[in-house]
DOTI-815093 format. One line per field, with one value per residue (C-alpha): residue number from 1; residue in three letters; chain; x, y, z. Coordinates in nm, 4 decimals. Example, Ala and Ser with C-alpha at 12.3 -4.5 7.8 and 13.67 -1.06 7.14 Angstrom:
% DOTI-815093
num: c(1, 2) $
residuo: c(ALA, SER) $
cadena: c(A, A) $
px: c(1.2300, 1.3670) $
py: c(-0.4500, -0.1060) $
pz: c(0.7800, 0.7140) $
This chain:
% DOTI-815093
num: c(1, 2, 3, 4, 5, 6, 7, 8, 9, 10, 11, 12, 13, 14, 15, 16, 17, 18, 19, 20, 21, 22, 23, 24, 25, 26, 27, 28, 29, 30, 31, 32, 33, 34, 35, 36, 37, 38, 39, 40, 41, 42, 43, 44, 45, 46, 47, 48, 49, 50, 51, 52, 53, 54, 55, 56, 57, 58, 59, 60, 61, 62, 63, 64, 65, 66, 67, 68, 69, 70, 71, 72, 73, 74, 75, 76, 77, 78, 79, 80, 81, 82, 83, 84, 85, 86, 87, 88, 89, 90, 91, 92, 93, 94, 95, 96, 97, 98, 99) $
residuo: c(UNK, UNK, UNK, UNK, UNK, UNK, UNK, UNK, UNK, UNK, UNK, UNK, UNK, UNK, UNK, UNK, UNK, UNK, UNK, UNK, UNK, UNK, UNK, UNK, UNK, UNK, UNK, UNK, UNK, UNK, UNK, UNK, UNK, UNK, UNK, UNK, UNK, UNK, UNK, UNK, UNK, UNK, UNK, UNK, UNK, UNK, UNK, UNK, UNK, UNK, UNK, UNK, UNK, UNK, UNK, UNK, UNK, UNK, UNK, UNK, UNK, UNK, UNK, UNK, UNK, UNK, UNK, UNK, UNK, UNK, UNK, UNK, UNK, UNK, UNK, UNK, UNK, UNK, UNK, UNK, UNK, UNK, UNK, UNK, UNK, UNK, UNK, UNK, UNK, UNK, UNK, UNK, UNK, UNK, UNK, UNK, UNK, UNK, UNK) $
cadena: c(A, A, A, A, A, A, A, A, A, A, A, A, A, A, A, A, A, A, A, A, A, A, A, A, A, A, A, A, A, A, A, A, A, A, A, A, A, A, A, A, A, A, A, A, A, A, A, A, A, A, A, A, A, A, A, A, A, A, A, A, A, A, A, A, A, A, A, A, A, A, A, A, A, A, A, A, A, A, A, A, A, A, A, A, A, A, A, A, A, A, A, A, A, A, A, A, A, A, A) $
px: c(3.3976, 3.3331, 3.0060, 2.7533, 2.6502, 2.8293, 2.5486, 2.6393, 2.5219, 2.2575, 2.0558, 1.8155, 2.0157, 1.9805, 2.2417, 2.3107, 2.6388, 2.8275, 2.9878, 3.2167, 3.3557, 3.6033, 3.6881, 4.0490, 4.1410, 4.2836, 4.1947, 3.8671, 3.8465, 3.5738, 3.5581, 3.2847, 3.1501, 2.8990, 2.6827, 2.5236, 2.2551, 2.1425, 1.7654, 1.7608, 1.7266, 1.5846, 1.7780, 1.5938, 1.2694, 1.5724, 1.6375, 1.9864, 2.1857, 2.5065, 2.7087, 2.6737, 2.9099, 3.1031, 3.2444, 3.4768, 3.6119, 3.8453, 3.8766, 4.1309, 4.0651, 4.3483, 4.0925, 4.3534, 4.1228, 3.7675, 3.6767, 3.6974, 3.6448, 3.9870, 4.1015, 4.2866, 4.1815, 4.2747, 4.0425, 4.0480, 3.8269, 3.7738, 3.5077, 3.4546, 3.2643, 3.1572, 3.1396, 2.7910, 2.4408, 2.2711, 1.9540, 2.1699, 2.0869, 2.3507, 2.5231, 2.4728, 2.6224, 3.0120, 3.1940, 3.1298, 3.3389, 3.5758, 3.8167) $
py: c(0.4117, 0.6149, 0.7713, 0.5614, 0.6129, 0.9316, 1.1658, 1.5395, 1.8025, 1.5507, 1.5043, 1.2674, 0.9694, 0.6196, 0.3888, 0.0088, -0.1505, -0.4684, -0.5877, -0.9109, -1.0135, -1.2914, -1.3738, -1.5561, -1.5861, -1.3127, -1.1542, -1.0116, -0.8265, -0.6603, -0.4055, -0.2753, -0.0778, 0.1578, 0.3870, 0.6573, 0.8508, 1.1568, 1.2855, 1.6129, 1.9221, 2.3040, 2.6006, 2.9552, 2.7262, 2.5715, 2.2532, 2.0937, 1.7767, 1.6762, 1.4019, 1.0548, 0.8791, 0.5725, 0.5274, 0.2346, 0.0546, -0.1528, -0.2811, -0.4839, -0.5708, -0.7287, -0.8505, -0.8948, -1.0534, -1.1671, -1.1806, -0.8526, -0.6664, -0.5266, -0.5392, -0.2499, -0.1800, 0.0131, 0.1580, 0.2687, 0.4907, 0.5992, 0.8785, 1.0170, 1.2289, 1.1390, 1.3747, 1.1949, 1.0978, 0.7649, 0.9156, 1.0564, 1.4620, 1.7236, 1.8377, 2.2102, 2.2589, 2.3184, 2.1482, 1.8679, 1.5933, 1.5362, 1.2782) $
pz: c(-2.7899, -3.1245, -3.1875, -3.4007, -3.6652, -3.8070, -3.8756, -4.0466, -3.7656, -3.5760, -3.9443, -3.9939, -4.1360, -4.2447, -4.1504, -4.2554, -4.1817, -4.1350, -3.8057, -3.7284, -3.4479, -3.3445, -2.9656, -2.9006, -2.5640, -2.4326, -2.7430, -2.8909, -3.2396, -3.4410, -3.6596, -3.9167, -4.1977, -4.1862, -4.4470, -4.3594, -4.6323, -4.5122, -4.5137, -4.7241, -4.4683, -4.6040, -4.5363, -4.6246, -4.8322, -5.0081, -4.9995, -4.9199, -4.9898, -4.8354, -4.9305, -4.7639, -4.5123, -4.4522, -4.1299, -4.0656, -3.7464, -3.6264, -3.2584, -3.0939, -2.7309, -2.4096, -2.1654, -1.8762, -1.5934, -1.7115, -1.3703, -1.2633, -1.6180, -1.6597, -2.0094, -2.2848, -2.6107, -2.9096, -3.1671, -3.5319, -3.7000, -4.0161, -4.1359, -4.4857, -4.6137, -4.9936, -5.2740, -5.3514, -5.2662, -5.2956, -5.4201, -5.7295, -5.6658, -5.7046, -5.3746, -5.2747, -4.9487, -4.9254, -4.8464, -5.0836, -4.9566, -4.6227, -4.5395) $
């Protein structure tokens, strides 16, 4: 249901993540972790760096009749914003972190 991956105003990004799932009749679960490094952009012949994401999920699915495709879910999400960069360069765009 939740957009993936996270991305900071449709930038070029690089995403790796982790994803389980487990299926237990009625029940199905999965969840995962994702993290996001953003390319750096230019603004004015400047260039910028934002900080990088993790995004976070957690699913838990009711499939009622498997026949017909009915079933509920309910969804987690997590998204934050970190006040860092994996490339180790100083962030210059405001703001500098989000949770």
């Amino acid at each position: 249901m939740g957009r993936l991956p996270a991305t900071r105003f449709g930038a070029l990004s690089y995403t790796e993540g982790v994803m389980i799932r487990k299926n237990l009749q009625p029940f199905r679960f999965s969840s995962g972790v994702f993290y996001t490094y953003t390319n750096p952009g230019s603004t004015a012949g400047m260039y910028t760096y934002v900080g990088d994401i993790v995004n976070g999920r957690f699913i838990a699915e009711y499939i009622h009749n498997d026949q017909r495709g009915l079933g509920f879910n309910l969804e987690f999400v997590t998204l934050h914003g970190l006040p860092h960069r994996l490339d180790g360069h100083d962030l210059n765009v405001k703001p500098t972190a989000s949770t």
